[in-house]
PLY file of the C-alpha trace (Angstrom):
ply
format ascii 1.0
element vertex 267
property float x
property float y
property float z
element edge 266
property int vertex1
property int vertex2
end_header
166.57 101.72 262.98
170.26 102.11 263.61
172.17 105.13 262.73
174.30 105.04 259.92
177.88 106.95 261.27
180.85 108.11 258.99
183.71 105.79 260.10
186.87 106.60 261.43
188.82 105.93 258.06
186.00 108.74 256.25
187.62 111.11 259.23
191.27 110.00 258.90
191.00 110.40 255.10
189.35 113.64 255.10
192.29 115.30 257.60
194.77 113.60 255.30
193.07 114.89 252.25
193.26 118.61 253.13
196.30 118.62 255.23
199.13 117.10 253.13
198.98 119.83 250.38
199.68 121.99 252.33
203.18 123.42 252.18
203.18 125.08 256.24
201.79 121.44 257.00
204.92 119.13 257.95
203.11 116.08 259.42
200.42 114.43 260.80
200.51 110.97 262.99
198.08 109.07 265.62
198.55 108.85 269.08
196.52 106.68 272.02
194.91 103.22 271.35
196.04 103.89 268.02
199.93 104.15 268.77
199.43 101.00 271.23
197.12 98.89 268.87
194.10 99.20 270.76
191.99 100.81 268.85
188.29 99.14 269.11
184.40 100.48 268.81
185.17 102.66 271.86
188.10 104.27 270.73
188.40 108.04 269.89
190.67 109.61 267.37
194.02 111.21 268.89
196.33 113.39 266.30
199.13 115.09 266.29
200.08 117.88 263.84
203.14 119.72 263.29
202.92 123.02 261.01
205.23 125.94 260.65
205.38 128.55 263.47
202.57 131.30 261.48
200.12 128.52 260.51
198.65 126.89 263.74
194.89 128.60 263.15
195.05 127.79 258.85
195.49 124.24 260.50
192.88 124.48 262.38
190.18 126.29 259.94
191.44 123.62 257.16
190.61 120.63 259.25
187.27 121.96 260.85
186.39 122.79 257.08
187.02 119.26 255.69
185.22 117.64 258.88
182.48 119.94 258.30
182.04 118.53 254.39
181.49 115.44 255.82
179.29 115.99 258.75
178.45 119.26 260.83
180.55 119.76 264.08
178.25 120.06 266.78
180.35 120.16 269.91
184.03 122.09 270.13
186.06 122.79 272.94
189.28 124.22 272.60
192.17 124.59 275.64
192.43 127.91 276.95
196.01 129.03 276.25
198.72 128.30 276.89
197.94 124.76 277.53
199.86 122.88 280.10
201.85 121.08 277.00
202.75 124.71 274.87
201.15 123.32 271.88
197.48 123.85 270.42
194.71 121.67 271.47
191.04 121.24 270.53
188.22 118.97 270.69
185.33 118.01 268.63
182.65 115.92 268.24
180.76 114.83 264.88
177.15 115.23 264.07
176.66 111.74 262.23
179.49 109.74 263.94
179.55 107.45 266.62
179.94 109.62 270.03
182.92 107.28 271.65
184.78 108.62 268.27
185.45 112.48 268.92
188.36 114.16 267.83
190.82 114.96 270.37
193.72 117.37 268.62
197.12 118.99 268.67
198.56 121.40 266.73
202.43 121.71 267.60
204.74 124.08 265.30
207.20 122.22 263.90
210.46 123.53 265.92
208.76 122.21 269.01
210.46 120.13 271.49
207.97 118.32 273.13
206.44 116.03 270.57
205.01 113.51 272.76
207.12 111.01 270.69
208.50 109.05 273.50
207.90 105.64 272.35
208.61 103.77 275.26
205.91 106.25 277.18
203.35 107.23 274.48
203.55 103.92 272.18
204.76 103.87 268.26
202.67 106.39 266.24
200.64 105.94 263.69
201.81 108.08 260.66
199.33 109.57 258.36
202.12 111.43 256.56
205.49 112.92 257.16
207.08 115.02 254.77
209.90 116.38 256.91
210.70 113.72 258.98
208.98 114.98 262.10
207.97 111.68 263.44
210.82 109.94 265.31
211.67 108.22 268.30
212.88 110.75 271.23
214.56 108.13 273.35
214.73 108.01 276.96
218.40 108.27 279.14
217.69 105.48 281.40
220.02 106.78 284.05
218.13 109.82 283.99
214.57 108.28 284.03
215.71 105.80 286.83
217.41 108.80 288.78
213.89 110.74 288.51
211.92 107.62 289.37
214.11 107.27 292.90
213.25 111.02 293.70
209.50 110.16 293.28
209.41 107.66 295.00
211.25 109.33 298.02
208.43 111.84 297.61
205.40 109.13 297.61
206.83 107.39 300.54
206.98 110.98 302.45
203.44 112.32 301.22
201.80 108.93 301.84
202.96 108.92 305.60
202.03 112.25 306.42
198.41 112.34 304.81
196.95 109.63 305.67
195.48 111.63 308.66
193.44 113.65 306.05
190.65 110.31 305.32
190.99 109.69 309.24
190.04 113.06 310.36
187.20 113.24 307.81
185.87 109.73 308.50
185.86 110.74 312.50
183.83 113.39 311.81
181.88 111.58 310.01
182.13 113.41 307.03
182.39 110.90 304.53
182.39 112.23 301.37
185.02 114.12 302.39
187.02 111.18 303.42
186.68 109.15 299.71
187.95 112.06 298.25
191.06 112.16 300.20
191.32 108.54 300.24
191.11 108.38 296.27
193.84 111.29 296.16
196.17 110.29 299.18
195.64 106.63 299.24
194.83 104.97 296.29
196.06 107.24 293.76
200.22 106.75 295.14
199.65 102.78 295.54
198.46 102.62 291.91
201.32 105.05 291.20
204.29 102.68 293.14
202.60 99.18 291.43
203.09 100.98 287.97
206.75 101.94 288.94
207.36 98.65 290.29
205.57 96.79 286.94
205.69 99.57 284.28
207.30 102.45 284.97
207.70 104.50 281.78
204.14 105.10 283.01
204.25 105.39 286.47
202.20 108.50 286.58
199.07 107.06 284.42
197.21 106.51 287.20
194.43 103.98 285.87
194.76 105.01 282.43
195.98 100.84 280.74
195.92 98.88 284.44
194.03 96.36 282.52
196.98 96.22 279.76
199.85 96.78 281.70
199.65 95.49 285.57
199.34 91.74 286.66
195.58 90.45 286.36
195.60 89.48 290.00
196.86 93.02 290.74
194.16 94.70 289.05
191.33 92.44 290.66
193.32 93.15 293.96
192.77 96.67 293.23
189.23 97.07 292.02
188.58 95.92 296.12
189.98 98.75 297.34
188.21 101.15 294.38
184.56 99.83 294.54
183.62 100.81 298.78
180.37 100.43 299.73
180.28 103.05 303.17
182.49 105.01 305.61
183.14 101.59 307.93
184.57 99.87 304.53
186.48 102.47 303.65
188.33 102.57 306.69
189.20 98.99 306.74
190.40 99.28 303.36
192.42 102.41 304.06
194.35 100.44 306.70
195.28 97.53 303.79
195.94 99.48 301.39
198.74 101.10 303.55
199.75 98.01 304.28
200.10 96.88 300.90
201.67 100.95 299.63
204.68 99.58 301.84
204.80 96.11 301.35
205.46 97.03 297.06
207.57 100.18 298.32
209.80 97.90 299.84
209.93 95.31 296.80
211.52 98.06 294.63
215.17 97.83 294.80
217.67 100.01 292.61
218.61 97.16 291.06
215.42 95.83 289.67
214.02 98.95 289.47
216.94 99.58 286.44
216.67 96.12 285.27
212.75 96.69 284.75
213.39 100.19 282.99
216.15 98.19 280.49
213.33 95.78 279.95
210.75 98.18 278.68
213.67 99.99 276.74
214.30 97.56 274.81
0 1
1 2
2 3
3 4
4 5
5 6
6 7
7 8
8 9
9 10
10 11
11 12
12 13
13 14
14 15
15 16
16 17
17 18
18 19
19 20
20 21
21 22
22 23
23 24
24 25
25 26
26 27
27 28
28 29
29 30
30 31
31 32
32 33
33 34
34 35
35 36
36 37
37 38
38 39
39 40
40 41
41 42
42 43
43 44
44 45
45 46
46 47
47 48
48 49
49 50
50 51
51 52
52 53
53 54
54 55
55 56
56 57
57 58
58 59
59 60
60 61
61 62
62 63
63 64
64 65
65 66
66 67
67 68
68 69
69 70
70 71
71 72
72 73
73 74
74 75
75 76
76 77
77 78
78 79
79 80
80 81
81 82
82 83
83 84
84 85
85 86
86 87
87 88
88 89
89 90
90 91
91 92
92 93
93 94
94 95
95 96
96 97
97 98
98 99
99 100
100 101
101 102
102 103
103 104
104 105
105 106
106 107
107 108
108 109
109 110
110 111
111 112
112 113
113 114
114 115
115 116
116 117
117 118
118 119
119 120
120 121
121 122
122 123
123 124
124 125
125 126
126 127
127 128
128 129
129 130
130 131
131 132
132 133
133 134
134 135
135 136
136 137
137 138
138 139
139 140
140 141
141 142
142 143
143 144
144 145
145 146
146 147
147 148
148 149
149 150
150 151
151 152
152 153
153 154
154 155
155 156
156 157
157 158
158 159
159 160
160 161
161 162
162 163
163 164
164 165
165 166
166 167
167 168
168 169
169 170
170 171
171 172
172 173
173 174
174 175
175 176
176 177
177 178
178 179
179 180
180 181
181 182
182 183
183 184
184 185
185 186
186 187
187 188
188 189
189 190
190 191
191 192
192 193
193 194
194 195
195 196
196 197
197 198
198 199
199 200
200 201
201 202
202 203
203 204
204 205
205 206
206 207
207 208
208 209
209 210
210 211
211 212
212 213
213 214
214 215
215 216
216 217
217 218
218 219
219 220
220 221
221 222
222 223
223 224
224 225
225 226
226 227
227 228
228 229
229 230
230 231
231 232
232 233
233 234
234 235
235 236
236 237
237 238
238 239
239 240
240 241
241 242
242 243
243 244
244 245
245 246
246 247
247 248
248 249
249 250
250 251
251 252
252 253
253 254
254 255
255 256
256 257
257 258
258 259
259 260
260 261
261 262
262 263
263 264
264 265
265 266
């Protein structure tokens, strides 16, 4: 018999419902697939509020209260503090909804900064309401972004060439666990990183988070070769291409069309 869920518009309209009376409540919007236009059956529910300084735990008791009239919460975790972002962060998941569909939430006071509202980085939000105009574009100095996207890649080029040794020594050993993990983190992880920069670089440092959206289809089935190893002899063959390959796109990114693929996105 299949199991009848609450929806994500029952959870959206229950947040909306008990938030946007409230006068220490400013805003409330929807980040991930949602601010991209991605959302499918899979999706979870990212959002963003922004209440005054005092409030950030009425927040949160309001909206566990309202999710609770709707279905019990029966798993919560909630970030240690402070977080790595400054603002408030929990998670949840619903009783009688869909698992893929958990709550992932931040709770910023108003005066904050750091918004996450970098459109060309974290998509156009979704907004559920906005009473003070909270919700705006925070747009990006190019010069800037390019100048910070040189420096890391003068970084990748010098951290790729010096530890590549770390999956050799571990594979001559024979310890090949070992040697996957540093390949993932020394090898695969910065030639993902310099294809984004070359392709999209407002999110260079995604890591696999949108390849399938965002990087050339023959890229990504390029890729999933060098992901997908089946023992320690494979993985050192396809160590030695994917250097290859790290400098063969290293050397494809000029200033010039570096900047002129930065305007693109910016626009």
């Amino acid at each position: 018999m299949k199991q009848d869920y609450i929806t994500r518009k029952d959870i959206i309209v229950a947040l909306i419902s008990a938030l946007e009376p409230l006068t220490y409540v400013h805003a409330l919007w929807e980040g991930g697939a949602a601010s991209f236009n991605r959302v499918d059956e899979w999706s979870d529910i990212d959002l963003y509020v922004a209440c005054d300084d005092d409030h950030v735990e009425e927040t949160f008791k309001s909206m566990e209260r309202a999710l609770s009239d709707l279905t019990p919460i029966d798993l919560t975790f909630r970030l240690p503090e402070p977080t790595w972002h400054g603002h408030s962060q929990v998670f949840w998941r619903l009783k009688n909804a869909n698992p893929f569909l958990f709550l992932d939430i931040v709770v910023m006071k108003k005066p904050s900064k750091e918004k996450f509202l970098q459109y060309k980085i974290h998509g156009k939000p979704l907004i559920h309401f906005d009473k003070s105009g909270v919700v705006k574009d925070d747009p990006i100095d190019t010069q800037f972004f390019l100048k910070k996207l040189e420096t890391r890649l003068e970084t990748l080029k010098t951290n790729f060439e010096l530890f590549q040794v770390l999956t050799l020594k571990e594979l001559n050993r024979g310890n090949d666990v070992e040697a996957l993990s540093y390949y993932i983190a020394y090898t695969y992880k910065p030639l993902v990183e310099v294809l984004r920069i070359k392709y999209c670089p407002h999110h260079h440092n995604f890591f696999t988070s949108y390849v399938y959206y965002e990087l050339p289809a023959e890229v990504v089935k390029r890729l999933h070769r060098f992901y997908f190893i089946a023992d320690a002899k494979e993985l050192r063959k396809r160590r030695d291409e994917a250097e290859t390959w790290f400098w063969d796109v290293v050397k494809s990114i000029g200033r010039t069309t570096l900047k002129k693929k930065i305007t693109e996105e910016s626009t």
